[in-house]
N, C-alpha and C positions, 0 to 999 in steps of 0.2 A: 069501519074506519081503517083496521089494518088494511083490509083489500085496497085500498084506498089509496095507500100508502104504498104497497107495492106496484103497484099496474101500472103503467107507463100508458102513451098519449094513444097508443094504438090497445088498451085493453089487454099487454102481455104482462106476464110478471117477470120479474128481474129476472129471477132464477132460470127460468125457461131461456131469456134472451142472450143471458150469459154461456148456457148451452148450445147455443147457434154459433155465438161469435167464437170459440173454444172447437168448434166443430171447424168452421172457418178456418180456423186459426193451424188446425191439424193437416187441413187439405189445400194450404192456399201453394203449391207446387206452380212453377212455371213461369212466374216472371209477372207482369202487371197487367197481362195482355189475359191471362191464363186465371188470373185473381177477381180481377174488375169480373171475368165471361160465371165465376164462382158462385160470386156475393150478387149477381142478376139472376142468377137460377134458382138461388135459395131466395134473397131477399126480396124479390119481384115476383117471379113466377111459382115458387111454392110456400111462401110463407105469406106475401101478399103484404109486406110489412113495410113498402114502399111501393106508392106506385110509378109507373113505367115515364114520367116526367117528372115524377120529384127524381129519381136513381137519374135520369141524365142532365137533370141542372145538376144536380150536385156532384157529377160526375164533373161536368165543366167547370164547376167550382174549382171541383181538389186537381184539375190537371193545371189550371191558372196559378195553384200556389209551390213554392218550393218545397224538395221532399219526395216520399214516395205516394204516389195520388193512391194506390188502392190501401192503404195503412190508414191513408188519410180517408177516403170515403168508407171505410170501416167504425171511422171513428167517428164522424157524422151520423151514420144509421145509427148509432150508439146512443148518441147526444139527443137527436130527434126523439128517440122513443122513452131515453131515461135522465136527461140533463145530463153534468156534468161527468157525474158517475157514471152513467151508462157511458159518455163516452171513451172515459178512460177503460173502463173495463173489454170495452168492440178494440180499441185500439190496441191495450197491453195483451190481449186474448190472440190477435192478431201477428204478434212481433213475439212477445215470449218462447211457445214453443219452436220456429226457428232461428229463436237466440240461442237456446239451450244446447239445438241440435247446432248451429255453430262453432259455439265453444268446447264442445264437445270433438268436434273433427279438429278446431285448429291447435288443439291439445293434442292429438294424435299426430297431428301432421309437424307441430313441432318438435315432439318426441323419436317419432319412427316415417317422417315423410308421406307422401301419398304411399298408399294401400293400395293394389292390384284389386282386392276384392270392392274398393272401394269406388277404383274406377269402373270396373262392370257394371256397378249398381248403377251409379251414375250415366254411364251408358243408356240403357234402357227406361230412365227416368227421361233423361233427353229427348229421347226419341217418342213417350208419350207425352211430352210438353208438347210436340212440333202439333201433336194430332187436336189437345185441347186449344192450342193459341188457336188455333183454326178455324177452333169451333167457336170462338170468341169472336175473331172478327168475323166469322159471316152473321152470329146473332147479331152485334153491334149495328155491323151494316144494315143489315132488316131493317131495324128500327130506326136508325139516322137517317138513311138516304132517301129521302120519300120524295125528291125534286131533281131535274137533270141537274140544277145546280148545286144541288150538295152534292151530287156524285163528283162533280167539275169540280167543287172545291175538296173534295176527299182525295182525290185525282191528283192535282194541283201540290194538296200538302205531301204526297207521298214523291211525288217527284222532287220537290224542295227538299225536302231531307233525305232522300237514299241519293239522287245522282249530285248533290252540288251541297250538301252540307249544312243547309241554313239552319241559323240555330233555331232548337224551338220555340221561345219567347215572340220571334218575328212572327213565326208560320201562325202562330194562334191568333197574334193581334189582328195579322190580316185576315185571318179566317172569321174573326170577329167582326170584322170590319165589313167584310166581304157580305156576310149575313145582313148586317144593317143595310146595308145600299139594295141587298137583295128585296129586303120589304120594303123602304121607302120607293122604291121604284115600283114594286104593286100597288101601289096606293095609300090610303090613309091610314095606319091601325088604332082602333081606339082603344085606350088604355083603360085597363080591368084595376089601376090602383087605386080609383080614386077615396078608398076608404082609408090605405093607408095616407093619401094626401091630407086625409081631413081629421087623423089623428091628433095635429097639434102641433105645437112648435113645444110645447112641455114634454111631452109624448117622446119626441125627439130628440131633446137634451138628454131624459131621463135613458134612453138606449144607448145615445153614445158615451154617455157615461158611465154605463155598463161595460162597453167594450173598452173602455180608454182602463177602467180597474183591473179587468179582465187582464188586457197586454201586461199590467203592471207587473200583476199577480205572475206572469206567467214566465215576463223573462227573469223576474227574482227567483224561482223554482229551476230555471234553464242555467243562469251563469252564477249565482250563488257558490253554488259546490265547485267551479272551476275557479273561482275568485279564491275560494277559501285554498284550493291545491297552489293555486301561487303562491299563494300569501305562506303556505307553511312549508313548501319542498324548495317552493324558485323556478324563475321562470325559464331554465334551461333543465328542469327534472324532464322527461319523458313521459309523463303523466299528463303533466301541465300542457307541454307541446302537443298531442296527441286531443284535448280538450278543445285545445283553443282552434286547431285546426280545420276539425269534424266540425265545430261553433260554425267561423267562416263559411264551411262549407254547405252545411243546412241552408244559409241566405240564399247559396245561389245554383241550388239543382233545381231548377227550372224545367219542368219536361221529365222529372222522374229521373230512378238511377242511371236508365243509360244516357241521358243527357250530358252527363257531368263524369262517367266512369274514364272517359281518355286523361280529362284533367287531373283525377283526382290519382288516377295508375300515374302519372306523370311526374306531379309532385312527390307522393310515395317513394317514387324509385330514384328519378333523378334528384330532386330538391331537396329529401329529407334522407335517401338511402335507408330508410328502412327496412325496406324489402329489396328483392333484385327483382329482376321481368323473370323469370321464369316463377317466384312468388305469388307475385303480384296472379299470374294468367292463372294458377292455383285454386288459388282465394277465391276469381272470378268464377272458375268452374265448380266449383262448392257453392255460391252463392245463388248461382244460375238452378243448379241441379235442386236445393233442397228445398223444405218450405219455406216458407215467410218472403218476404217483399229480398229484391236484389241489391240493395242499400246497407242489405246485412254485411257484405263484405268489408263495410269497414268495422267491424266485431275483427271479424279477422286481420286487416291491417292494423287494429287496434292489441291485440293478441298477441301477433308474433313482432310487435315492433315495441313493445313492454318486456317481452319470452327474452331477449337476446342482449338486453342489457340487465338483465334480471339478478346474474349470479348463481350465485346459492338460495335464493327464491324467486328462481326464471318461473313456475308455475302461477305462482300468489301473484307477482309482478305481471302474469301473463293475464290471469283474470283481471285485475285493476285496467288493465291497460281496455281489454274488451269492455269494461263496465262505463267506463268513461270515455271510450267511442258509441258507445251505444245511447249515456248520455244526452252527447251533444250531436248524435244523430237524429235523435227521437222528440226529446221535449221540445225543441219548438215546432213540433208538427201540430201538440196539443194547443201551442198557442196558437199557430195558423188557422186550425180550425173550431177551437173555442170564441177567438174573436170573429169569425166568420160569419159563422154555422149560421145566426141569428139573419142575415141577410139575404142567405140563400132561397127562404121563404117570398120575404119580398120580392128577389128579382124571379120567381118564378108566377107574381102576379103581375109582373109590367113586361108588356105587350114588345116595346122597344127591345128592352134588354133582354126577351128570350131569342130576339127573331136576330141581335148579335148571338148570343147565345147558341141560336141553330146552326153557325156557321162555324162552332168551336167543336159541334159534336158532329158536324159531318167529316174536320178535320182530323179528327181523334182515329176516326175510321183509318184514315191514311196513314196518320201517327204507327195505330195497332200493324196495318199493314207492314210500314217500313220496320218496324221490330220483330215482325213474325218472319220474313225472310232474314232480315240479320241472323236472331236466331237459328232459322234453320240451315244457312250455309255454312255457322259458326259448328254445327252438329254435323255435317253432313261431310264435311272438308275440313281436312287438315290444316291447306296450306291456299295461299293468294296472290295472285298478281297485281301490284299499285297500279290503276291506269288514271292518269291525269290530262287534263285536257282543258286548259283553264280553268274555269270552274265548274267544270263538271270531273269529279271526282268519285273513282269505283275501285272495290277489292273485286277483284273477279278470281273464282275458285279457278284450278286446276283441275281437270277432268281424272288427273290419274291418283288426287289424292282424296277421291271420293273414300267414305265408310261403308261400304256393303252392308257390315253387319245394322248401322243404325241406320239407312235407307231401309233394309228388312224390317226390321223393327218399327220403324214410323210407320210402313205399312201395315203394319198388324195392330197398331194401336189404330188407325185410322179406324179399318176393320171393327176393332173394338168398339171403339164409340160411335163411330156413325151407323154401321152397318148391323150391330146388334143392339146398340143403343146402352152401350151399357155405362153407371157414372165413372167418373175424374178417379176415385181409389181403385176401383176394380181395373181400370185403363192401364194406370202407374203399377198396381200389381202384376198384372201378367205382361206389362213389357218389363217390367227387372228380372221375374222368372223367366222370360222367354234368353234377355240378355245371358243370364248365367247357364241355360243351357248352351246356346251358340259357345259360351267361353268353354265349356267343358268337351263339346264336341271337336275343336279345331284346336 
């Protein structure tokens, strides 16, 4: 009976899968491109604890909801295997240690500024990210593109977002769309639900009444604690402002954190003055370099924009401030994907909705793409030139403000991983050793 009671739906026990997502959780470096390519190596291909269509419906899932999708499909493998607990535990195992590593720096940084040793480090983290994103979309793509047409539509999405800007809520729906017309124009597909069709109309009630408790349960746990900061500081405390904000802004990152970072840098700086742009591009480059998901940066706007009105408890006011960005960054991710989770099953039995489905994960392909060059021109180049051209819109680097040192370095992690095969920490170790020799030598 105890075994029973611990063993989750795939036969692990807690304790083991808590060690996975905590391992996860230590190595998830690189951004969402670098995260998602992580949790496919361990959760697919060496643990076997999903397989290779359940990880990319559910992949399609969590890119369709606001948030940061790989936190979120952490939090899913979570769910799947141990209910709700499991999925708190994949999700909080996930974000915690780089929250910690977070407040940690943005303690530093508003004490004594960026650190020189800190930018080295970072340096050569950088430069092993470019080699894992890499590695991520070419798995990805393996696995998605399996028709001229998803290439065309992976194609398609990548041009839509790198040269003309479209936001990503469009690029999916057509991508989704695009899928559907792809099948119905093959032919007929017959649909593998019909058991859940013959469930019940009781059957029915009793799920979405599950999930309507669910939402209940969940944004009472989300804005509660912000209700209660009004209600006792006021609605112009800095506490409150900074709740309500990060709230708003969970609804509508769409597409993951770089979807929504120009808005949220914007309001930051100009709308609320919290930070200045030289801040703000700070936060971004910590948030980029360290582990956990890129969404953590608002930890950090949350941090130093509590730090500066703080006084004589600029620290405590500075933790408050990160705790309640992080908050109202994080809890409604458990609602998006606790009310979800249960559906994703279903639409991975109807025939229709995967073959939209297909055309969301060939787009992903192009998504990863168009982030894996931002990123690497954002590492590789200092500086850019606007070029605008009605709507076709491009940062094009400067050739003289190339980085030698981390063009070296991305080359050596290439090296590393491809070439000797070796994993993600051993990759990120010897490019930050390698960084701080180059820094000692010159």
């Amino acid at each position: 009976m105890e075994a029973d009671q611990t063993q989750g739906s795939k036969g692990v026990e807690f304790r083991e899968a808590l060690g996975v997502w905590l391992k996860i959780g230590f190595l998830s470096f690189g951004g969402p491109a670098a995260q998602i390519a992580l949790m496919h190596r361990i959760l697919v291909d060496e643990k076997r604890w999903l397989g290779e269509k359940s990880f990319l419906s559910a992949l399609n899932f969590c890119m369709l909801l606001p948030g940061p999708e790989a936190m979120q499909l952490a939090t899913y493998a979570g769910w799947r295997m141990h209910g709700v607990v499991g999925g708190l535990a994949a999700g909080l195992a996930f974000v915690v240690p780089g929250a910690l590593l977070m407040v940690g720096l943005a303690s530093l940084y508003a004490f004594y500024g960026a650190l020189p040793a800190m930018e080295v480090l970072f340096l050569g983290v950088k430069a092993a990210v470019l080699a894992i994103v890499l590695e991520a979309l070419l798995k990805v793509g393996r696995k998605a593109l399996k028709t001229s047409a998803h290439w065309g539509i992976a194609a398609l999405a990548f041009v839509a977002l790198f040269f003309f800007q479209v936001p990503f809520p469009i690029v999916i729906i057509v991508a989704a769309f695009a899928g559907a017309l792809i099948a119905w124009r093959a032919g007929p597909v017959a649909e593998s639900d019909d058991a859940l069709a013959g469930q019940g109309v009781s059957q029915g009630a009793a799920m979405a009444s599950g999930t309507l408790a669910t939402i209940a349960t969940w944004l009472l746990i989300w804005l509660v604690p912000i209700a209660l900061l009004w209600l006792m500081l006021g609605s112009d405390h800095i506490l409150v402002k900074i709740g309500v904000f990060f709230s708003k802004l969970a609804v509508v990152t769409f597409g993951g954190a770089y979807a929504v970072l120009a808005y949220m840098a914007q309001e930051v700086v100009q709308g609320y003055g919290w930070l200045d742009a030289g801040e703000m591009v700070d936060g971004l480059g910590l948030a980029e370099t360290t582990l956990g998901p890129l969404i953590l940066v608002t930890e950090f706007v949350g941090f130093l924009a509590a730090f500066k009105v703080g006084g004589g408890q600029a620290f405590l006011m500075g933790i408050a401030g990160a705790v309640v960005a992080l908050w109202a960054t994080f809890a409604p991710c458990f609602l998006w994907i606790f009310a979800g989770a249960p559906y994703v099953e279903r639409l991975q039995k109807m025939q229709h909705a995967q073959a939209a489905l297909s055309g969301v994960t060939a787009a992903v392909v192009g998504v990863i793409l168009n982030l894996s060059i931002w990123f690497g021109l954002k590492v590789l180049f200092s500086d850019f030139a606007a070029f605008n051209a009605g709507p076709l819109s491009l940062d094009i680097p400067l050739p003289e403000t190339l980085d030698w040192r981390a063009a070296l370095l991305a080359v050596l992690a290439g090296f590393v991983l491809f070439r000797l095969h070796a994993g993600v920490i051993v990759t990120l170790i010897v490019s930050a050793v390698a960084s701080f020799a180059i820094s000692w030598l010159i």
